[in-house]
C-alpha positions as CSV (number, residue, x, y, z in Angstrom):
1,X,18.7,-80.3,56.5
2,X,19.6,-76.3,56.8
3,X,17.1,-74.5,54.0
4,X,18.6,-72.7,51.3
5,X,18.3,-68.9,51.6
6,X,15.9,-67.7,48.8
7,X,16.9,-64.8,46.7
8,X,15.6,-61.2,46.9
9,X,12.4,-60.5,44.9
10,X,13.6,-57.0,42.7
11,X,10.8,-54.9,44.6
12,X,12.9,-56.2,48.2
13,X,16.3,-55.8,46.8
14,X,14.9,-51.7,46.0
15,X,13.7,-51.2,49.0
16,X,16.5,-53.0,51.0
17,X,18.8,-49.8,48.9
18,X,17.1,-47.5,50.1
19,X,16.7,-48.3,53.9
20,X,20.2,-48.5,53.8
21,X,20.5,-45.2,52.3
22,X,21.4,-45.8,49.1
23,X,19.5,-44.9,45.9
24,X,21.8,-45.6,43.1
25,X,22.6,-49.1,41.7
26,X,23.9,-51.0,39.1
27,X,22.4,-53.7,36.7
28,X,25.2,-56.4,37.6
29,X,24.3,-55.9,41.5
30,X,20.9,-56.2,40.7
31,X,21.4,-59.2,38.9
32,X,23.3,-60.9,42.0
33,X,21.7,-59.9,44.4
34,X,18.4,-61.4,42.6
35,X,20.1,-64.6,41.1
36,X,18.6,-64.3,38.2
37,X,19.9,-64.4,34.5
38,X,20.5,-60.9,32.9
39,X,17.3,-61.0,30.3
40,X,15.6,-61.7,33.9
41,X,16.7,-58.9,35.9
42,X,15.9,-56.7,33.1
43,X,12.6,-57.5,33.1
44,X,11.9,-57.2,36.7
45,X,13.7,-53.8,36.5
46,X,11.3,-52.4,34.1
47,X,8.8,-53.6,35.5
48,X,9.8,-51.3,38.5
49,X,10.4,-48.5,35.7
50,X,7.2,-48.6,34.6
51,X,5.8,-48.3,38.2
52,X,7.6,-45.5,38.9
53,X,9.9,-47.1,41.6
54,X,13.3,-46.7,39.9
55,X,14.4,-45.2,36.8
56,X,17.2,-45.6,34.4
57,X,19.3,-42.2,33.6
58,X,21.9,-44.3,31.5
59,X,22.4,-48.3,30.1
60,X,22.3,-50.2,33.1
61,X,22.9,-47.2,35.7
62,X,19.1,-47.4,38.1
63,X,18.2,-44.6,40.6
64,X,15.4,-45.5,43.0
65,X,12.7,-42.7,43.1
66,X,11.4,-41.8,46.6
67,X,7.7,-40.9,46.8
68,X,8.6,-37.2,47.2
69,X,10.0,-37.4,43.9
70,X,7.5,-39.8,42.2
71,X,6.1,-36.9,39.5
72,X,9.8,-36.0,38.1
73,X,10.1,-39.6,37.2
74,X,13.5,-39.5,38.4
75,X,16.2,-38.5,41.6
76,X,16.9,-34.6,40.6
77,X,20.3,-34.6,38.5
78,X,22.1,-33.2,41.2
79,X,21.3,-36.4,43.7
80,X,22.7,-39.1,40.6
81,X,25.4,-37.1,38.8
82,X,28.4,-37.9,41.1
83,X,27.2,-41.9,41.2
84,X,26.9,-41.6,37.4
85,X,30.6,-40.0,36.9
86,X,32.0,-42.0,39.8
87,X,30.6,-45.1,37.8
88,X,31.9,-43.8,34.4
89,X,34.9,-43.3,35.5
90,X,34.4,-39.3,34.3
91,X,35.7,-36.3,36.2
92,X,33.5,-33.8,36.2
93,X,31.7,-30.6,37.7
94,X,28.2,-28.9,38.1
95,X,28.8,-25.5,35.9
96,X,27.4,-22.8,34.3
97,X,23.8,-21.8,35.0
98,X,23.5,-24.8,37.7
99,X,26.7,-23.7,39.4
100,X,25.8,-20.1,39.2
101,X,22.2,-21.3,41.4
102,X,24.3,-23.3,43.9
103,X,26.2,-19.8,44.4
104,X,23.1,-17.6,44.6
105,X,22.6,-16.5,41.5
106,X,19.1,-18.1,41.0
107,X,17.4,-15.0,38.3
108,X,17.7,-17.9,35.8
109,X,16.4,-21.1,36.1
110,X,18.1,-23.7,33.7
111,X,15.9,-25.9,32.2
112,X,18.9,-28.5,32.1
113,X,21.2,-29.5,34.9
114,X,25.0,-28.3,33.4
115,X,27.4,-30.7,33.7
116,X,31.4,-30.0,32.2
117,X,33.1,-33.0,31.0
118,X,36.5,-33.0,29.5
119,X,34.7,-34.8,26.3
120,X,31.1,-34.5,24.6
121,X,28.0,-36.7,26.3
122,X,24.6,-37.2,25.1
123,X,22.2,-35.6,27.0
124,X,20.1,-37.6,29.9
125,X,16.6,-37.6,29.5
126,X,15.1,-39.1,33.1
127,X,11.4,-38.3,33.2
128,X,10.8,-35.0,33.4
129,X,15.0,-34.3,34.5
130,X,17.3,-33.2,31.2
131,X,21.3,-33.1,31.9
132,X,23.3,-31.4,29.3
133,X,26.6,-32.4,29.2
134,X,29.4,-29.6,27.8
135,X,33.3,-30.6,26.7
136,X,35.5,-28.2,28.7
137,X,39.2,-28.7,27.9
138,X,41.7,-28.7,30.9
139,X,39.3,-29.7,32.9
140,X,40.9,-31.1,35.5
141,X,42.5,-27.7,36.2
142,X,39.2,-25.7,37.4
143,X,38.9,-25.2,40.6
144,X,35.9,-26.6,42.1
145,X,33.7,-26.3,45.4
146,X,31.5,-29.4,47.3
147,X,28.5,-29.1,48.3
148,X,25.9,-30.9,50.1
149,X,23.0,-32.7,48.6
150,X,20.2,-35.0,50.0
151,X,22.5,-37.9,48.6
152,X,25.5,-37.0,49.0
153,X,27.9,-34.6,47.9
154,X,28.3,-33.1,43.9
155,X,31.7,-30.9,42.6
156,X,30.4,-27.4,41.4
157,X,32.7,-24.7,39.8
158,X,34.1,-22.2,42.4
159,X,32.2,-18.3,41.7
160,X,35.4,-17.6,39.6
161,X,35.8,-20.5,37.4
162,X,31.5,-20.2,36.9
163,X,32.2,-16.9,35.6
164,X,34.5,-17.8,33.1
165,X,32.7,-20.8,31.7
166,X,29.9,-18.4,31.4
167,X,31.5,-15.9,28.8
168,X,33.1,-19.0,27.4
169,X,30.2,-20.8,26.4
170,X,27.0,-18.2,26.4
171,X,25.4,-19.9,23.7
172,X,24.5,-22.0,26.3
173,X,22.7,-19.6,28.3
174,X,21.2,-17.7,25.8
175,X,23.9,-15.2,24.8
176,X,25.7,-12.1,26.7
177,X,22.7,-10.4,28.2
178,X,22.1,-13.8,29.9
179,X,26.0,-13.9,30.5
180,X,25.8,-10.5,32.2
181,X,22.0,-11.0,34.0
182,X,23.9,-13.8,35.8
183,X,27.4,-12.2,36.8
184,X,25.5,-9.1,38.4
185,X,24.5,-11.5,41.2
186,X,27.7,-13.9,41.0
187,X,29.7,-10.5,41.6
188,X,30.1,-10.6,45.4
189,X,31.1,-13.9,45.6
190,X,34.0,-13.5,43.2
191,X,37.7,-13.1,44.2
192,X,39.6,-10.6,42.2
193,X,42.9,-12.6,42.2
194,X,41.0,-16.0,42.0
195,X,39.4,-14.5,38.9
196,X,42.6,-13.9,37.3
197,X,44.5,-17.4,37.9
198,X,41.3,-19.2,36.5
199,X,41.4,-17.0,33.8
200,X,44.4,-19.1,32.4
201,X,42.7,-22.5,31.7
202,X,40.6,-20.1,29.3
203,X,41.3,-18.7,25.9
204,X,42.2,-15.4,26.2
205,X,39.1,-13.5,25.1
206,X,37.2,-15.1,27.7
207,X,39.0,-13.0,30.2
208,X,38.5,-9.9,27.8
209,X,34.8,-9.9,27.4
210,X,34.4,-11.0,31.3
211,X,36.2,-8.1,32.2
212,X,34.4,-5.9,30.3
213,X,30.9,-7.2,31.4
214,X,31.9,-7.3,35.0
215,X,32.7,-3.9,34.6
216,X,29.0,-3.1,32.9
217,X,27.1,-5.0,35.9
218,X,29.0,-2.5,38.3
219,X,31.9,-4.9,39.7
220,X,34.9,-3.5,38.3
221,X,36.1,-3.9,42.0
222,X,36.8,-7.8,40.8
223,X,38.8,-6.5,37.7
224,X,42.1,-4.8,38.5
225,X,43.6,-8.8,38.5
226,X,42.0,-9.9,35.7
227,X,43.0,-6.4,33.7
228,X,46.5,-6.8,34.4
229,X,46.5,-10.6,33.2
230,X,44.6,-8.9,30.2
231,X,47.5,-6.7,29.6
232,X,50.3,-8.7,30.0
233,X,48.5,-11.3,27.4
234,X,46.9,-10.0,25.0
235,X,48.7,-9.0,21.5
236,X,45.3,-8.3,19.5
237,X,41.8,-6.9,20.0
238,X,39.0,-9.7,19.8
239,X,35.0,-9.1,19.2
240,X,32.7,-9.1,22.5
241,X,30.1,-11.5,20.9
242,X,32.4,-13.6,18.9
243,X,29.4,-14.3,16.1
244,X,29.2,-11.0,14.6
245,X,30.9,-8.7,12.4
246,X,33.4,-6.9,14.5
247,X,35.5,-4.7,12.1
248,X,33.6,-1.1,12.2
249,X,33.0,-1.6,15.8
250,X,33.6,0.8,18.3
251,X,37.0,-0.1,20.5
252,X,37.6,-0.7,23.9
253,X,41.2,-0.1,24.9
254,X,41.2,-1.6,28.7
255,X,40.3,-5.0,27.3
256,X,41.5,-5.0,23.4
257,X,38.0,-5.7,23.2
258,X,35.6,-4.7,19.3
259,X,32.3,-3.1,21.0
260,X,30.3,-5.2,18.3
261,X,27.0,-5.7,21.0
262,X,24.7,-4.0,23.0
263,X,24.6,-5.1,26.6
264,X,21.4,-5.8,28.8
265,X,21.5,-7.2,31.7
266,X,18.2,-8.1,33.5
267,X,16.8,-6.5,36.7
């Protein structure tokens, strides 16, 4: 009589991943491929958890940690943030201060890996890798780049749609000098008439203060597109930091922008 194949043990159904090149996973395959009920697999999972094999970035989503990885306590975000999404069902993109890094700008290190989503997300918390997630409306309409990572491929903001989210959401990056620290070395990659289309998925004042700081980092050669746009759009003047009192400011006319800030980019 032929023998019954056993099942996998959850230590050979990790390792069996990863030979094949794969380092993501899911609880239900798990759970098959071990033949085992679900309270089961969960227990053999953390098990693996605790030993640092595999680790859990969200409910029943598992990345499996190679040695060289072993003291984050996880995959780096960039690695498991395309599986996550592609799971979820969630379009999404690599933005602000971690898309400004994949385009050389690299003066600041984010503590989080950015992540745009078209709708609010906890943060992940894998080890010692944080992912902040931010809501970005029309989402689907930035224009993104791929790039290449040890697992894979992740979406990233092009240099021009990076810009924008930057001035849109500089609370996130520790206000305008950081906003302007950043587009001094995203400059040269910008397109001046790719700058001004992106501009649109924006609120208008994004593209006002952008302008203006481009201008102050000394790349007003990536303006005249996004001036015009300015021009053609804008009916009233609107504060260059949005949280302060703008009415006694000094004016800018080029931009309809209320000088209500002092700008200081770092060297």
């Amino acid at each position: 009589m032929k023998k019954e194949k056993s099942h996998l043990s959850a230590r050979e159904y990790v390792a069996d991943q990863a030979a094949s090149g794969r380092y993501h996973f899911v609880s239900s395959d798990a759970r098959a491929a071990l033949g085992t009920s679900i309270a089961a697999t969960k227990l053999a999972l953390n098990r693996l958890a605790k030993q640092g094999v595999i680790a859990s970035p969200a409910q029943g989503f598992y990345v499996i940690v190679p040695p060289e990885y072993r003291s984050l306590g996880c995959l780096p975000a960039d690695q498991f943030i395309p599986a996550l999404m592609s799971k979820l069902g969630q379009p999404y993109y690599a933005g602000l201060l971690s898309a400004a890094q994949y385009h050389g700008a690299a003066h600041h290190r984010p503590q989080q890996f950015q992540v745009m989503l078209s709708k609010n997300r906890r943060p992940i918390h894998c080890g010692k890798v944080d992912v902040a997630f931010t809501a970005r409306k029309r989402l689907e309409e930035i224009p993104l780049q791929r790039f290449n990572t040890p697992r894979g491929t992740i979406e990233v903001s092009t240099p021009e749609a990076t810009a924008i989210d930057l001035v849109g959401y500089q609370h996130n990056i520790g206000g305008l000098d950081g906003v302007a620290t950043v587009l001094a070395e995203l400059a040269e990659k910008i397109d001046p008439e790719k700058l001004a289309a992106v501009a649109a998925t924006a609120p208008l004042p994004w593209a006002q203060r952008l302008g203006y700081l481009l201008e102050r980092v000394g790349a007003a050669a990536a303006t005249p597109p996004l001036e015009r746009y300015v021009r053609q759009h804008a009916r009233q003047s609107a504060p260059l930091a949005p949280t302060t009192q703008a009415s006694h400011s000094q004016r800018d006319e080029r931009w309809k922008l209320y000088i209500n800030a002092e700008i200081e980019a770092e060297t």
